[in-house]
ZAGUTOR-666893 format. One record per residue (C-alpha): chain; residue in three letters; x, y, z; residue number from 1. Coordinates in nm, 4 decimals, decimal comma. Example, Ala and Ser with C-alpha at 12.3 -4.5 7.8 and 13.67 -1.06 7.14 Angstrom:
// residues 2
REC;A;ala;1,2300;-0,4500;0,7800;1 .
REC;A;ser;1,3670;-0,1060;0,7140;2 .
//
This chain:
// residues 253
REC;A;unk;-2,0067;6,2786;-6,1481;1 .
REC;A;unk;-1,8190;6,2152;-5,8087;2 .
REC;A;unk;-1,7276;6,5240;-5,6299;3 .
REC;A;unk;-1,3452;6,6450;-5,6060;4 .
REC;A;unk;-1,2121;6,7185;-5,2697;5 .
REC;A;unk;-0,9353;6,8867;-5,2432;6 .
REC;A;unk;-0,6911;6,6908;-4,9494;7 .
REC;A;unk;-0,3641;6,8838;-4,7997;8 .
REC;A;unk;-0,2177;6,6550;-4,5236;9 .
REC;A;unk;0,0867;6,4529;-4,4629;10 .
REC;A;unk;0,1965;6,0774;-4,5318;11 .
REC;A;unk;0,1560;5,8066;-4,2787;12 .
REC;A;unk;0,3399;5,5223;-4,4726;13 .
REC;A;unk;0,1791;5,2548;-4,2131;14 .
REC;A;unk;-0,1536;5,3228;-4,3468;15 .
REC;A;unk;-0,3587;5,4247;-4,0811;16 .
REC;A;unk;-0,3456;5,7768;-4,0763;17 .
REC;A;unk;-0,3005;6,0670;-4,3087;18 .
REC;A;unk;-0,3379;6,0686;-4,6745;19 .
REC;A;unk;-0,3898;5,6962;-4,6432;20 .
REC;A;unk;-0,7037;5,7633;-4,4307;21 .
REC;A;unk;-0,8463;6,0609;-4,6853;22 .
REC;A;unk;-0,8094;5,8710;-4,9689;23 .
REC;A;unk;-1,0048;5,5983;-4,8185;24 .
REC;A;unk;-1,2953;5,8051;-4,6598;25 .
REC;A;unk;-1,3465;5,9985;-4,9566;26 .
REC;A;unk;-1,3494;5,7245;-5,2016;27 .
REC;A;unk;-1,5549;5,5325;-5,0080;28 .
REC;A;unk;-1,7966;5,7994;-4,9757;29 .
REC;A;unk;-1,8352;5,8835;-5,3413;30 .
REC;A;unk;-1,5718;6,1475;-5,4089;31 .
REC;A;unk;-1,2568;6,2097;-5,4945;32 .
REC;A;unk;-0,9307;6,2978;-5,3605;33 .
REC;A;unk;-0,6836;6,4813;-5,4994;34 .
REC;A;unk;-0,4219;6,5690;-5,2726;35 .
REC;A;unk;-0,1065;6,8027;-5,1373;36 .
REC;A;unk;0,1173;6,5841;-4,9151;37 .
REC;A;unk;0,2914;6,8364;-4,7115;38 .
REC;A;unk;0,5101;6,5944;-4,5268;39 .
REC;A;unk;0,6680;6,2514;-4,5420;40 .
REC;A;unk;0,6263;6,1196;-4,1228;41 .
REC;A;unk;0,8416;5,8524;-3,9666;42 .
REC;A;unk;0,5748;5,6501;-3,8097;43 .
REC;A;unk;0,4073;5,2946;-3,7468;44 .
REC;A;unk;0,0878;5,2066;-3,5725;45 .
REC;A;unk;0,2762;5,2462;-3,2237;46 .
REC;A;unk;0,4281;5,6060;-3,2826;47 .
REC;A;unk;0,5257;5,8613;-3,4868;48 .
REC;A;unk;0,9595;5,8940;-3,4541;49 .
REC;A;unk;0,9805;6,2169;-3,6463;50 .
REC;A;unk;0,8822;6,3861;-3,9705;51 .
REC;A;unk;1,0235;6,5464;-4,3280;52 .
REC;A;unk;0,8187;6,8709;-4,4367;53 .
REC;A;unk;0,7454;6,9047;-4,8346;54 .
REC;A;unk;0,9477;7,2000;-5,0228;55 .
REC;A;unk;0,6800;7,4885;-5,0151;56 .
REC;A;unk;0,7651;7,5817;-5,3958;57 .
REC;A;unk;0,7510;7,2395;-5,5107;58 .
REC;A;unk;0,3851;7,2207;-5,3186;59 .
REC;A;unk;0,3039;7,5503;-5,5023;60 .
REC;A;unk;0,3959;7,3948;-5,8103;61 .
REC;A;unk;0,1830;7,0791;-5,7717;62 .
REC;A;unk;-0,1412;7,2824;-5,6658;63 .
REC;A;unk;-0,0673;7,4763;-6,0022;64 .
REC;A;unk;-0,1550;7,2054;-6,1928;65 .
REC;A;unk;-0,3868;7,0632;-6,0024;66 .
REC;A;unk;-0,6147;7,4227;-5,9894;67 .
REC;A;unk;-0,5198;7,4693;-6,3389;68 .
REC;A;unk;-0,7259;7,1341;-6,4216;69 .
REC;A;unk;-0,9710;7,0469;-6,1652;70 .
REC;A;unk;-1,2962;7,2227;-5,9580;71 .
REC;A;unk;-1,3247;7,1236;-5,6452;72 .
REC;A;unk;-1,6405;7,0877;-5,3772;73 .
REC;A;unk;-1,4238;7,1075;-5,0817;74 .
REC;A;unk;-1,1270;7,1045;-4,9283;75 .
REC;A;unk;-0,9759;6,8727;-4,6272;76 .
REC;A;unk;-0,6920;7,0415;-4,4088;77 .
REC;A;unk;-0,4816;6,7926;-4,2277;78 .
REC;A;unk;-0,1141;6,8220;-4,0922;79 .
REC;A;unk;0,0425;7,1322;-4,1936;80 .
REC;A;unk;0,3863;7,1094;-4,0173;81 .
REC;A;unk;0,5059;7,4686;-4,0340;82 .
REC;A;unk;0,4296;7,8220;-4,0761;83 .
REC;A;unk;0,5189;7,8627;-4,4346;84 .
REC;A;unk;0,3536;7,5721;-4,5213;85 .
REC;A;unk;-0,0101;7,7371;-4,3573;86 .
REC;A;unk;0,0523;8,0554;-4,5347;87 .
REC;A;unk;0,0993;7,8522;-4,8719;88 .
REC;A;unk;-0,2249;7,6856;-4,8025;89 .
REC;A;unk;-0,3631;8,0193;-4,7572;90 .
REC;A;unk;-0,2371;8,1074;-5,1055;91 .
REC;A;unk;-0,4120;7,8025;-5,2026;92 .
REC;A;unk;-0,7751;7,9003;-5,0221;93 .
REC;A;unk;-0,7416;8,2575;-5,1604;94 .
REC;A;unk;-0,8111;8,0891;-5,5179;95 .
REC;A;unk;-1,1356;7,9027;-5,3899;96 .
REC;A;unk;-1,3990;8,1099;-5,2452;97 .
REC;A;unk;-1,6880;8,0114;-5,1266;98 .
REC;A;unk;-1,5629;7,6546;-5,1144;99 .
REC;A;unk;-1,6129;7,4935;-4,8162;100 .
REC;A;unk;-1,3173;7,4214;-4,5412;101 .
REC;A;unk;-1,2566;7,1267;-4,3195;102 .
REC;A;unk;-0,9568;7,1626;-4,0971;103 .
REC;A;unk;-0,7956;6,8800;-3,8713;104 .
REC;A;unk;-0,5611;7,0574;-3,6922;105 .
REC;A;unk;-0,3083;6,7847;-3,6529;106 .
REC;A;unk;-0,0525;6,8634;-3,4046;107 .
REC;A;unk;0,0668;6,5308;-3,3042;108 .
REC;A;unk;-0,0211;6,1796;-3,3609;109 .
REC;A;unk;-0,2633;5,9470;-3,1600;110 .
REC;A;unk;-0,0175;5,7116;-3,0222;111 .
REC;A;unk;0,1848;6,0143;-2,9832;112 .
REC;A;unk;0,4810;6,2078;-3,1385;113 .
REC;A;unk;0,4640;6,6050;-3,3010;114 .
REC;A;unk;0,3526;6,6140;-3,6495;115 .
REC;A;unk;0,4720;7,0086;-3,6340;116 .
REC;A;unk;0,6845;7,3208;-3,5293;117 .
REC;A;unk;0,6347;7,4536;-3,2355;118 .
REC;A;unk;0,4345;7,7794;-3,4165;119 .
REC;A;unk;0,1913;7,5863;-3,5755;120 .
REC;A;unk;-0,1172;7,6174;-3,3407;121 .
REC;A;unk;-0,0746;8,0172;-3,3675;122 .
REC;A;unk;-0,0702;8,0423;-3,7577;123 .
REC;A;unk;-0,3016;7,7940;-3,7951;124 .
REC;A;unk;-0,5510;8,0152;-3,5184;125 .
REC;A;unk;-0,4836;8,3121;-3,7104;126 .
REC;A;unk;-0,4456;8,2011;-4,0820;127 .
REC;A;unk;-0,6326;7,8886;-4,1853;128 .
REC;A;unk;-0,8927;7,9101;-3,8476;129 .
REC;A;unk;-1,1223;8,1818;-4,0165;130 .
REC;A;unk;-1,1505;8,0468;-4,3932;131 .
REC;A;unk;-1,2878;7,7076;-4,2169;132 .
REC;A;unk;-1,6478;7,6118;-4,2249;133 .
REC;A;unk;-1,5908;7,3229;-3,9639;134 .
REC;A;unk;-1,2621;7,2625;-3,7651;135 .
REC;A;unk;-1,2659;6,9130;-3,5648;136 .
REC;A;unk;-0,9731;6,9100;-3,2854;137 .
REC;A;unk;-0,9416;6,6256;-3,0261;138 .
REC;A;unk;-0,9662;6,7565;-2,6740;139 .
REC;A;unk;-0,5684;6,7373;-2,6423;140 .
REC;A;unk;-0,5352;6,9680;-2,9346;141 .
REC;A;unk;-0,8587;7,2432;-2,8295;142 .
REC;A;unk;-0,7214;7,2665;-2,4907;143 .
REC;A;unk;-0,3410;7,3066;-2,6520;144 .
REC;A;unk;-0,4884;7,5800;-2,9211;145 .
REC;A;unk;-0,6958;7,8005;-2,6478;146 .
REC;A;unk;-0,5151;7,7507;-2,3076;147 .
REC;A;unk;-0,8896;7,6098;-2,1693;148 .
REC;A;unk;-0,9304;7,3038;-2,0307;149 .
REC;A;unk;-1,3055;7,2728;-1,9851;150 .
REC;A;unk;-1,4966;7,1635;-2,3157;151 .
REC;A;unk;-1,7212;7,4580;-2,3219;152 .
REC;A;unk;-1,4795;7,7382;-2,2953;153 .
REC;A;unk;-1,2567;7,5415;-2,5140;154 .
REC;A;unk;-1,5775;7,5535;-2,7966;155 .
REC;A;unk;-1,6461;7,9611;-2,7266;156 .
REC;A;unk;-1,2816;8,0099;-2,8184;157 .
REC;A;unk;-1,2436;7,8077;-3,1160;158 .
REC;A;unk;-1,5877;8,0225;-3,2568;159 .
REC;A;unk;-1,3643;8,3521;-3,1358;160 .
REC;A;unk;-1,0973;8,2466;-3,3989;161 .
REC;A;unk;-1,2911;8,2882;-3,6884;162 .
REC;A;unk;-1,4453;7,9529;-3,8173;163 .
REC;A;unk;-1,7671;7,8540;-3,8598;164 .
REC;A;unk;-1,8007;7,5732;-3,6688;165 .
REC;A;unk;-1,5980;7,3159;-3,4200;166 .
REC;A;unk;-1,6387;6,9544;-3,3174;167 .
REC;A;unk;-1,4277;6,8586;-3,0262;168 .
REC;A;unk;-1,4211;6,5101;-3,0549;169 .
REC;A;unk;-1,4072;6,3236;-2,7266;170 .
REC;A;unk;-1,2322;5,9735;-2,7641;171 .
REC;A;unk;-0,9188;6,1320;-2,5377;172 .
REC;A;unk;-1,1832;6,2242;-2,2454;173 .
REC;A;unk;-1,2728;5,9652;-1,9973;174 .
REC;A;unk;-1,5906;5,9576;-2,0087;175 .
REC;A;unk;-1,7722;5,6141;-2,0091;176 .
REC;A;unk;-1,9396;5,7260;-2,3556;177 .
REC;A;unk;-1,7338;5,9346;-2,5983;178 .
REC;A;unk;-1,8886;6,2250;-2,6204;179 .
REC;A;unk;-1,8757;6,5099;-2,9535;180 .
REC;A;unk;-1,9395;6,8516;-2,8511;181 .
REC;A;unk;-2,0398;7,1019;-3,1789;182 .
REC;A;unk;-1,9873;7,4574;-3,1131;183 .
REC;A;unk;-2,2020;7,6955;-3,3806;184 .
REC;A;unk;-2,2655;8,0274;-3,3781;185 .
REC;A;unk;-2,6579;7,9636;-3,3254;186 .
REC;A;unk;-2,5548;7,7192;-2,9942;187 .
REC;A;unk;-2,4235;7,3437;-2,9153;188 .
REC;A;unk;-2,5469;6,9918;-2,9997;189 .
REC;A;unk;-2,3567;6,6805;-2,8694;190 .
REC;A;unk;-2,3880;6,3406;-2,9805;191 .
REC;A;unk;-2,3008;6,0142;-2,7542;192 .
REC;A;unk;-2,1157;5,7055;-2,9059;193 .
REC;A;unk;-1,9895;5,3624;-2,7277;194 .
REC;A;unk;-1,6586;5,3925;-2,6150;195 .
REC;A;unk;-1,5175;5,0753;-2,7940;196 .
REC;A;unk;-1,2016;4,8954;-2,6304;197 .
REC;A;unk;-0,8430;4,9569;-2,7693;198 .
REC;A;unk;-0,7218;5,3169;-2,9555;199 .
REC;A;unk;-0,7325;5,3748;-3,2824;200 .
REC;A;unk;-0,4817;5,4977;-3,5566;201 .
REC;A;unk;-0,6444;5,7747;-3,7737;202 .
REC;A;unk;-0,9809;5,8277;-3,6860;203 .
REC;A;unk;-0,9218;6,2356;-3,6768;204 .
REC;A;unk;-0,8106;6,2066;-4,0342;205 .
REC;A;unk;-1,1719;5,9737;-4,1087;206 .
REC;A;unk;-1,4034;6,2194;-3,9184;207 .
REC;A;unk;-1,2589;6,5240;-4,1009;208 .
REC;A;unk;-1,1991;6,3257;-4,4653;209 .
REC;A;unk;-1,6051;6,2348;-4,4304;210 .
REC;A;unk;-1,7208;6,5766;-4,3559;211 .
REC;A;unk;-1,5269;6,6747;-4,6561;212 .
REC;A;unk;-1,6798;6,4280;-4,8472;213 .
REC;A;unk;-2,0296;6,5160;-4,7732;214 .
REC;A;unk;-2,0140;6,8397;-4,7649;215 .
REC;A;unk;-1,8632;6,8049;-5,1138;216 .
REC;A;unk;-2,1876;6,6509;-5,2134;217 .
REC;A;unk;-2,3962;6,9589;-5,1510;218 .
REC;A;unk;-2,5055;6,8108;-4,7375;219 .
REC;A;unk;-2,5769;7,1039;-4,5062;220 .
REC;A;unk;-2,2967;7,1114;-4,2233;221 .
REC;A;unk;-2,5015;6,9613;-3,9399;222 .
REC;A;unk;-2,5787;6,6971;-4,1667;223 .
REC;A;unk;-2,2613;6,6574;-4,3278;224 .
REC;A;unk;-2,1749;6,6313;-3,9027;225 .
REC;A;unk;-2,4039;6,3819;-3,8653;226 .
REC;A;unk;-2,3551;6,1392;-4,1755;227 .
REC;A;unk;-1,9592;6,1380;-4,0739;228 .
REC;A;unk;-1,9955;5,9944;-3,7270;229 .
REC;A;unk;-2,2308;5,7267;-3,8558;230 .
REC;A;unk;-1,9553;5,6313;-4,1185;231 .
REC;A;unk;-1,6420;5,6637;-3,8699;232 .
REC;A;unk;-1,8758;5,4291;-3,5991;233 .
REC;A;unk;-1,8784;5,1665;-3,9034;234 .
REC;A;unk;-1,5105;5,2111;-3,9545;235 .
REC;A;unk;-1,4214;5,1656;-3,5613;236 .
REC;A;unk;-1,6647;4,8772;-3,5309;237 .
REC;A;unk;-1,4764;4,6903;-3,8044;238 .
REC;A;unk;-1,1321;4,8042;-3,7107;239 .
REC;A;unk;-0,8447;4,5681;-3,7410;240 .
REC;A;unk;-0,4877;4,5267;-3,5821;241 .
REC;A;unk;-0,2192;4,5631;-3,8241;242 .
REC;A;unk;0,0636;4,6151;-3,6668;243 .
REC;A;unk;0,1567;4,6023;-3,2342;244 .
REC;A;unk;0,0150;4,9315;-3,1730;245 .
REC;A;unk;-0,3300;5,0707;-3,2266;246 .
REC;A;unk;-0,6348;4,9163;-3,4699;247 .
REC;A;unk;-0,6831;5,0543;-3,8566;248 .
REC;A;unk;-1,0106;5,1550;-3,8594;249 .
REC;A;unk;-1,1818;4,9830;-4,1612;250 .
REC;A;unk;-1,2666;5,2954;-4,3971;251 .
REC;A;unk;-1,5088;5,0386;-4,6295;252 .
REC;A;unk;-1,7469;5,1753;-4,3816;253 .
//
């Protein structure tokens, strides 16, 4: 029986990123997504030109029947766009305990644009940051959610908000290798990929959607961790251009 995984993120309609992306990972990874879309986004593979947020009692609706029907293994946390939106995914959490959290906290796009209000990074620190087993920021958005700008301190601060764990993901460093930094409450572990040429158009949304996915099937979180990058490596390796901005990553693994 494939595992359900609960998805709450927005809609990329050029495919790359999003609810597109989830879908994808999880699928290919065995499970299945069922998902919130909690905004419509104005975007192609170059940028993201602005965004439409989802009526919050129309998304309360919709999770209605979806809790009313389905259990799920876990759920994946992407763009959230407003306050009220984060406190409705609260509501949502509240009726899940003890299943596990994965939170992307989107705040803007790769190729750049905001995918939220301006209080996002707050409510998300203070609402959705301490029900999450694993949050998994780029370095833009650590530094922009604890004022730090060096890695480390960036890590201790993310712990100090309540989750379990945090991967700051390193593609938007400059080191020569792309470097992931995980911050647990028993110490750090970093793992060292190839920085491949070119950018790439949702692979947040593929890291997060994979650790979902495994965690869903019953993988401790390190390994869960560990699993993901393989897959999202796979996906980068095989990436493709679709458009005239950044690759697709190919999320057949």
């Amino acid at each position: 029986m494939k595992p359900n995984v609960l998805v709450i993120a927005g809609h990329d309609p050029s495919g790359g990123a999003g609810i597109h992306a989830d879908i994808e990972a999880i699928h290919s990874l065995g499970g299945l997504a069922s998902t919130l879309i909690t905004g419509l986004t104005v975007q192609n593979s170059i940028n993201v030109q602005g965004f439409a947020l989802t009526d919050v009692d129309l998304l309360r609706r919709q999770a209605r029947a979806l809790l009313d029907d389905y259990q799920f293994s876990a759920v994946k946390i992407g763009m959230t766009g407003s306050p009220d939106i984060i406190r409705f995914i609260g509501e949502v959490l509240d009726e899940l305990p003890g299943v596990p959290v994965v939170l992307d906290p989107v705040l803007a796009a790769e190729a750049g644009g905001s995918l939220g209000e301006a209080s996002v990074p707050q409510a998300l620190l203070n609402d959705i940051f301490p029900r999450s087993v694993l949050v998994t920021p780029n370095l833009p958005e650590a530094r922009t959610l604890t004022g730090e700008t060096d890695i480390d301190l960036c890590g201790e601060k993310l712990l100090a908000s309540g989750c379990l764990s945090a991967v700051i993901t390193g593609t938007h460093d400059d080191t020569d290798a792309v470097e992931n930094h995980f911050f647990m409450r028993s110490g750090t572990r970093r793992w060292q990929w190839p920085r491949l040429p070119g950018s790439f158009h949702g692979s947040g949304c593929t890291l997060a959607s994979a650790c979902a996915a495994q965690l869903a099937q019953g993988r401790s979180l390190e390994g869960a961790l560990d699993e993901a990058q393989h897959y999202v490596a796979r996906c980068l390796q095989n990436a493709w251009q679709a458009g005239k901005g950044q690759l697709i990553p190919d999320r057949r693994g």
